[in-house]
N, CA, C and O atoms as a MOPAC input file, in Angstrom:
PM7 MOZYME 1SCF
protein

 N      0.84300 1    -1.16900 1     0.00000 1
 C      0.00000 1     0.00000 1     0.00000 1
 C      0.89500 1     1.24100 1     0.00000 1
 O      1.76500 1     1.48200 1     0.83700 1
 N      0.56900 1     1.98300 1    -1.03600 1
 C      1.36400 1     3.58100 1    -0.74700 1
 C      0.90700 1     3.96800 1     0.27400 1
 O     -0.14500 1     3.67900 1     0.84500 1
 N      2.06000 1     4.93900 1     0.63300 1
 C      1.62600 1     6.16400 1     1.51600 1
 C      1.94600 1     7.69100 1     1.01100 1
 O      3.02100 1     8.06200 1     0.53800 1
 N      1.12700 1     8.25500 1     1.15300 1
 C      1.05000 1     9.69500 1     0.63700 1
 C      1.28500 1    10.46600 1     2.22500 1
 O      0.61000 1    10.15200 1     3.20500 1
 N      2.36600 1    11.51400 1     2.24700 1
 C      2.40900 1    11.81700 1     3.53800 1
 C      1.59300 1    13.60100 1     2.84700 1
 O      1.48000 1    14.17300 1     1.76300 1
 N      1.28200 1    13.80300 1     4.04600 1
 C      0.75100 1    15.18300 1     3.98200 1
 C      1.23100 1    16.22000 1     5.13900 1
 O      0.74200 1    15.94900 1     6.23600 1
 N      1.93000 1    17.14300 1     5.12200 1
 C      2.45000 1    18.19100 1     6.31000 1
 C      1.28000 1    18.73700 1     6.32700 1
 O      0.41400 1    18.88700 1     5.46500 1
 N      1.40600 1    19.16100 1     7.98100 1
 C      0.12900 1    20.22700 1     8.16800 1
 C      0.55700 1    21.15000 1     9.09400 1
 O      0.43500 1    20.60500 1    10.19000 1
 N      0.97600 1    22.21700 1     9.22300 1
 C      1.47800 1    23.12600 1    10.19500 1
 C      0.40100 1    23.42400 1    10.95700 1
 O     -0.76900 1    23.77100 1    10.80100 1
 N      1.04900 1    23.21600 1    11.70300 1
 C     -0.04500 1    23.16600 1    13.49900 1
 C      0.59400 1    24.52700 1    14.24600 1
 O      1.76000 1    24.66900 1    14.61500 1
 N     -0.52100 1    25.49600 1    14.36300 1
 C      0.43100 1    27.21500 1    14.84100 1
 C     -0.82500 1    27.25600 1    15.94500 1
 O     -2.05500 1    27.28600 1    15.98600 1
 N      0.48300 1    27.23500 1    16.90600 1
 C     -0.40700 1    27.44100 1    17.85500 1
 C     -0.81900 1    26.72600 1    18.87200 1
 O     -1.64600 1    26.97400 1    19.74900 1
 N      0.20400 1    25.31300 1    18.55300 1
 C     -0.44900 1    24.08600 1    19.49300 1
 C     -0.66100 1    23.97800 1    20.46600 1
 O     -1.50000 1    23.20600 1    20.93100 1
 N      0.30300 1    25.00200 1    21.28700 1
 C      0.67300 1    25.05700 1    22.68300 1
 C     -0.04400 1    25.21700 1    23.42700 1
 O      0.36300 1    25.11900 1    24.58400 1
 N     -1.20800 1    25.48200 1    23.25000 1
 C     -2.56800 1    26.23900 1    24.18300 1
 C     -2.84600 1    24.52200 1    24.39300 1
 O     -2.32200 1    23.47500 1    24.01400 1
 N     -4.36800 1    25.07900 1    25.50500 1
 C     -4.99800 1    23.43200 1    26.08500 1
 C     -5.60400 1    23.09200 1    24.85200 1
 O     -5.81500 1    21.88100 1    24.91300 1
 N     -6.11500 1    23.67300 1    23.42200 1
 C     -7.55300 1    23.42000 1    22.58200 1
 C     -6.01900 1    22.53800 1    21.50100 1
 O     -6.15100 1    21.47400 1    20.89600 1
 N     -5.06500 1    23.15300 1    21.54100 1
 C     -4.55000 1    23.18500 1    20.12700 1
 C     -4.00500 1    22.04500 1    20.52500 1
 O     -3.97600 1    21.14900 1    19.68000 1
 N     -3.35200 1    21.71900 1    22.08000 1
 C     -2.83400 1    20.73200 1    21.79600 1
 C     -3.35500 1    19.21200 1    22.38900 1
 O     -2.65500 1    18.20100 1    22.33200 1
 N     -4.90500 1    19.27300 1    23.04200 1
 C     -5.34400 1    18.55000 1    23.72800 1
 C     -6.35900 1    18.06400 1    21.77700 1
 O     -6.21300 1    17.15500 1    20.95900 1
 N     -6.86700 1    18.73700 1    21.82800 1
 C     -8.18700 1    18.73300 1    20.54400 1
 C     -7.31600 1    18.12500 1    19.52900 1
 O     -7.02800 1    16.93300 1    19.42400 1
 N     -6.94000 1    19.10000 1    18.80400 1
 C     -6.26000 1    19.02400 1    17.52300 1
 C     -4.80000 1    18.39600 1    17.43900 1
 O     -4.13600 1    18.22400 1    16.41700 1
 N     -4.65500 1    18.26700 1    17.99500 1
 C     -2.93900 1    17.26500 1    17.98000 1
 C     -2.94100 1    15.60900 1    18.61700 1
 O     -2.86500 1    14.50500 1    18.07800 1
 N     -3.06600 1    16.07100 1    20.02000 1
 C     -3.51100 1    14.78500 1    20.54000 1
 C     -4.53900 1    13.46500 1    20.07800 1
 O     -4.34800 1    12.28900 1    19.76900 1
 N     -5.87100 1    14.46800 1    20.23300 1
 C     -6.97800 1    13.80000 1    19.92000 1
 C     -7.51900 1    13.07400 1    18.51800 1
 O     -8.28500 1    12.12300 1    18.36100 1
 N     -6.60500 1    14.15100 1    17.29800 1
 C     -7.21800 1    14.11000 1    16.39600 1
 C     -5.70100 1    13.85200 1    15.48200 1
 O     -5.65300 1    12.76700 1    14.90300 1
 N     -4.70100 1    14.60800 1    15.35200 1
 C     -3.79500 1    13.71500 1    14.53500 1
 C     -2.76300 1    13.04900 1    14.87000 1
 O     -2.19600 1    12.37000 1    14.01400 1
 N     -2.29700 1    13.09400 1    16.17100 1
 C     -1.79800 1    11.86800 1    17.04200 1
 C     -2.35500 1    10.73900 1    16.80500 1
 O     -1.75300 1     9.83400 1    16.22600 1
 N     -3.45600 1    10.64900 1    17.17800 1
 C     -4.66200 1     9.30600 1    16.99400 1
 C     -4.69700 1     8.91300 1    15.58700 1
 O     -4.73900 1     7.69100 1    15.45100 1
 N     -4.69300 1     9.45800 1    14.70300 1
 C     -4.96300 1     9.18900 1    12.94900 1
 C     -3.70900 1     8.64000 1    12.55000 1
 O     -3.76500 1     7.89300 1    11.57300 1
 N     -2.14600 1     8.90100 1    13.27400 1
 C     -1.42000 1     8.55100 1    13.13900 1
 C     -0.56700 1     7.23000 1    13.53800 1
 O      0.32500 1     6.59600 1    12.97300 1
 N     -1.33300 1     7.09300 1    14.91900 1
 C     -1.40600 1     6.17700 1    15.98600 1
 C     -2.22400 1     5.14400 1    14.65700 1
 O     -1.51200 1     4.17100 1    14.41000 1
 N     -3.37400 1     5.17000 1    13.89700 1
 C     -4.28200 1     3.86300 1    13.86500 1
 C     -3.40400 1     3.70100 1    12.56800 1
 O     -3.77500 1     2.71100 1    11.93700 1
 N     -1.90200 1     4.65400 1    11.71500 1
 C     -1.49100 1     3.69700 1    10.84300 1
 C     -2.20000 1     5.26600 1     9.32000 1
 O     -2.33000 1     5.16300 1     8.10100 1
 N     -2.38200 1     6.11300 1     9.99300 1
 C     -3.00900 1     7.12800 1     8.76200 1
 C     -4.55100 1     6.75200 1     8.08200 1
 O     -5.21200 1     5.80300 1     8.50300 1
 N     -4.98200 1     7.58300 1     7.04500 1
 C     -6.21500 1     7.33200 1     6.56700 1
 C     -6.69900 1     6.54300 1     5.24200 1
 O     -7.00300 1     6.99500 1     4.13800 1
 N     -6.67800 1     5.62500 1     5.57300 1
 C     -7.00100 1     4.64700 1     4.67200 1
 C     -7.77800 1     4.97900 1     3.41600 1
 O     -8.98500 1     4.85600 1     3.62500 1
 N     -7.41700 1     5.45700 1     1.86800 1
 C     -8.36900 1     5.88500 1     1.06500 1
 C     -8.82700 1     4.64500 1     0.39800 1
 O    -10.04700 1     4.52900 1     0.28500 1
 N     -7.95400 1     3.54000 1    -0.14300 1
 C     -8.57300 1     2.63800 1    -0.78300 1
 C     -7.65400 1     1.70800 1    -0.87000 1
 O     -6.50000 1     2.10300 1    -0.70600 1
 N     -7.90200 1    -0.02800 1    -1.19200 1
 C     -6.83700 1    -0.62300 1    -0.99500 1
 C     -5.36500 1    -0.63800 1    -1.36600 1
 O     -4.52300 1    -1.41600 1    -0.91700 1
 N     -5.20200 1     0.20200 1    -2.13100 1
 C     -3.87100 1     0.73600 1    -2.51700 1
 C     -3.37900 1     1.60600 1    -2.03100 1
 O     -2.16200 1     1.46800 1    -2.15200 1
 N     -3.63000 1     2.50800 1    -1.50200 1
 C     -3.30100 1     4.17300 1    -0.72100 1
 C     -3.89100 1     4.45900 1     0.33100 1
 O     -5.02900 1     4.03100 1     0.52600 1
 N     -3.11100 1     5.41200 1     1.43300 1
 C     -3.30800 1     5.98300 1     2.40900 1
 C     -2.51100 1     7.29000 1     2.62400 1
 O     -1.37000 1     7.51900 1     2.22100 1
 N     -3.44400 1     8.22600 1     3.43800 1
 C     -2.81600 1     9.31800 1     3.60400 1
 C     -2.13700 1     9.45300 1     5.36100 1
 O     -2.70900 1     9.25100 1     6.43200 1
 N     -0.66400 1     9.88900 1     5.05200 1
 C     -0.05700 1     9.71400 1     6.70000 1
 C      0.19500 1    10.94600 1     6.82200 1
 O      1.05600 1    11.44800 1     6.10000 1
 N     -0.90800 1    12.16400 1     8.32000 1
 C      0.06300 1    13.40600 1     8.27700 1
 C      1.27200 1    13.22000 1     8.95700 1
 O      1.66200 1    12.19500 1     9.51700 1
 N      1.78500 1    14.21600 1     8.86700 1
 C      3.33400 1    14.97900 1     9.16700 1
 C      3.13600 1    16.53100 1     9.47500 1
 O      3.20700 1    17.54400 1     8.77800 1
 N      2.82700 1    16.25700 1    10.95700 1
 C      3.00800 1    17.73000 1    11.33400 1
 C      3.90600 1    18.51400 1    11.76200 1
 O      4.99700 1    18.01100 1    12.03100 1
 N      3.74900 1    19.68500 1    11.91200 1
 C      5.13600 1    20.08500 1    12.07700 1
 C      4.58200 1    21.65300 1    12.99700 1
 O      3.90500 1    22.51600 1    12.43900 1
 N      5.09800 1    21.76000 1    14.64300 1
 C      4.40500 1    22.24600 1    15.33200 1
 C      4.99800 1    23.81600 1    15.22900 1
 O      6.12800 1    24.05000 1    14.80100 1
 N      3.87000 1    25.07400 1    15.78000 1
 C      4.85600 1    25.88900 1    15.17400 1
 C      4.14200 1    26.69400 1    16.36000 1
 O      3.14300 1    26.28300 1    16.95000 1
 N      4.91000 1    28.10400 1    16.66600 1
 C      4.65400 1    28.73100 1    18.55800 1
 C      5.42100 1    29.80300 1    18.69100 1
 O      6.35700 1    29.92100 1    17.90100 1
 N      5.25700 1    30.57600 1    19.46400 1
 C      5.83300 1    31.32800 1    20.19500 1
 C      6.74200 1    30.94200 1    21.28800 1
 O      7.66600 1    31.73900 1    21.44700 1
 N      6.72500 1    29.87200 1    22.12900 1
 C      7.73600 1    29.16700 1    23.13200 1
 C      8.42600 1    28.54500 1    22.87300 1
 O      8.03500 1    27.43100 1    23.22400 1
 N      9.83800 1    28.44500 1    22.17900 1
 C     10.41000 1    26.96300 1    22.10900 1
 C     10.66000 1    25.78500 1    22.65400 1
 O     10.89100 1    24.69800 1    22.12400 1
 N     10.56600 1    26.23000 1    24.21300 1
 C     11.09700 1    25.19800 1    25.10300 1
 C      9.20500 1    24.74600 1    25.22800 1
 O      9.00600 1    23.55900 1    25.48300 1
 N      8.30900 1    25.37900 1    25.10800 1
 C      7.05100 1    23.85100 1    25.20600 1
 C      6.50300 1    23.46300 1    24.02600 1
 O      5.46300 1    22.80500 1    24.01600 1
 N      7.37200 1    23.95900 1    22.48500 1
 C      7.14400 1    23.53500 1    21.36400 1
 C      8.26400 1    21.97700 1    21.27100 1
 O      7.90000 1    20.90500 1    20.78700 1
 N      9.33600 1    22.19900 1    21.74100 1
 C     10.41600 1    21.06000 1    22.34500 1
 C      9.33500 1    19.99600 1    22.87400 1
 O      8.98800 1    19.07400 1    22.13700 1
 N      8.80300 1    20.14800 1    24.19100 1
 C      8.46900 1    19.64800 1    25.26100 1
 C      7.36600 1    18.40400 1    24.87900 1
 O      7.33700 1    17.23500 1    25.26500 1
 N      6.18900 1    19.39500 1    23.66600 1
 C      5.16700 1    19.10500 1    23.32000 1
 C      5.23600 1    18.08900 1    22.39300 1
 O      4.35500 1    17.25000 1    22.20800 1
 N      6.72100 1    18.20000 1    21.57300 1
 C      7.28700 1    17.50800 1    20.32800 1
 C      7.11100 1    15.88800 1    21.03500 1
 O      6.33700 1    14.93100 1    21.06300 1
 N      8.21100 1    16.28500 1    21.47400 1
 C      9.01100 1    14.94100 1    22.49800 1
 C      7.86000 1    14.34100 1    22.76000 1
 O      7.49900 1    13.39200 1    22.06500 1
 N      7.12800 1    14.78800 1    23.77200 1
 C      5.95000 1    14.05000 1    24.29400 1
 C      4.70000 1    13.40900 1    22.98000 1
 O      3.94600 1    12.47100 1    23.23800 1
 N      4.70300 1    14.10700 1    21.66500 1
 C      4.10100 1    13.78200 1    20.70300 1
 C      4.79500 1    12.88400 1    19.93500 1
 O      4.27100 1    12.20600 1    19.05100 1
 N      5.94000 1    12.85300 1    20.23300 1
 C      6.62500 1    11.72900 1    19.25000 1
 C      6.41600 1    12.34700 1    17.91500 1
 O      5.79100 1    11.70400 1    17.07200 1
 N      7.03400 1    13.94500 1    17.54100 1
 C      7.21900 1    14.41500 1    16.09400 1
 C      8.11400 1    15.13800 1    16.29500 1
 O      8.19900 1    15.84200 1    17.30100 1
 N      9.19400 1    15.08400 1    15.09900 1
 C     10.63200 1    15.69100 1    15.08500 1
 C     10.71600 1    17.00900 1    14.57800 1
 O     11.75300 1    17.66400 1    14.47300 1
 N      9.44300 1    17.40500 1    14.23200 1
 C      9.63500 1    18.64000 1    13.51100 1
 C      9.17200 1    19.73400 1    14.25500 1
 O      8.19100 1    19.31200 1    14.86800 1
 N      9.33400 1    20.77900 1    14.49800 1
 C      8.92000 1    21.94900 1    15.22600 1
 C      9.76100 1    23.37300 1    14.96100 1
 O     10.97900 1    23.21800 1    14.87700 1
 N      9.16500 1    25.00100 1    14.79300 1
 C      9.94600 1    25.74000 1    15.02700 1
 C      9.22700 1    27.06800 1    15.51700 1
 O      8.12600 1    26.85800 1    16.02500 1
 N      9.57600 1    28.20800 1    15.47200 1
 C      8.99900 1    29.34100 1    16.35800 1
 C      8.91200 1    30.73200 1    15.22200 1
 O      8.71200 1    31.94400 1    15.29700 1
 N      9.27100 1    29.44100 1    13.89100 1
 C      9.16500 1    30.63900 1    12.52800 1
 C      7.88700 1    30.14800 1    11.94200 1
 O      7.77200 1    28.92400 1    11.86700 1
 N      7.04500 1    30.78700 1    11.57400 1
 C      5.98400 1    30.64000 1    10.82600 1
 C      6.63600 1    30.51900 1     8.89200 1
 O      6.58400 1    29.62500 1     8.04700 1
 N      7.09500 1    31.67400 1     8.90400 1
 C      7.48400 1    31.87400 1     7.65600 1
 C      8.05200 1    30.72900 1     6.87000 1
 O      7.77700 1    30.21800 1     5.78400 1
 N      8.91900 1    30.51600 1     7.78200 1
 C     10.24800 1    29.15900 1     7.54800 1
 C      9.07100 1    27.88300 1     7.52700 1
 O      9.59200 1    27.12400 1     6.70900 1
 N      8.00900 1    27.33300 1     7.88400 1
 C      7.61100 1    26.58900 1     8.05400 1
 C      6.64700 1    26.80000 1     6.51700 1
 O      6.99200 1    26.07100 1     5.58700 1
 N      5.92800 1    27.39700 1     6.36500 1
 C      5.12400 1    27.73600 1     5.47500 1
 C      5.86400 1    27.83500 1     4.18000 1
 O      5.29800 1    27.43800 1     3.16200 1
 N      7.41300 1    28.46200 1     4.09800 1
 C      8.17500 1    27.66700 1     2.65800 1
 C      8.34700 1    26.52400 1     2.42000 1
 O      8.36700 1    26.00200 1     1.30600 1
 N      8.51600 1    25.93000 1     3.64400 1
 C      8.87000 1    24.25700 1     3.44200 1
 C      8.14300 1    23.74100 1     2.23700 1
 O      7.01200 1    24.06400 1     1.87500 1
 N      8.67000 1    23.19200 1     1.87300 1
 C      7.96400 1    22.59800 1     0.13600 1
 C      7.46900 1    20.93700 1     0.72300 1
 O      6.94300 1    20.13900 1    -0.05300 1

């Protein structure tokens, strides 16, 4: 089965909504069951990449999320190709 990865810049995670709701709950978990299954040949896996004003609980939040990517530039994140 392919996998199609998809980045999604997450700004903002650091709060209780961004990172309890939307990270944890929702693409932690999607990532956790293996990504989204479109059809027996393909699936889509995100790749987020967390982005903040704090570095040290954009670090913190990483680690504990098990994702390597994070930074405190919007800009820099949003060129990423």
């Amino acid at each position: 089965m392919a996998t199609r990865r998809l980045g999604i810049i997450m700004n903002g995670v650091t709060g209780r909504m961004g990172m309890n709701q939307h990270l944890m709950r929702s693409i932690i978990a999607i990532m956790r069951q293996g990504g989204v299954i479109l059809n027996e040949w393909e699936r889509i896996m995100p790749e987020p990449i967390l982005v903040g004003r704090n570095p040290a609980k954009l670090e913190s939040l990483a680690t504990q999320a098990g994702i390597q990517r994070w930074t405190t530039n919007l800009d820099e994140a949003l060129a990423n190709p």
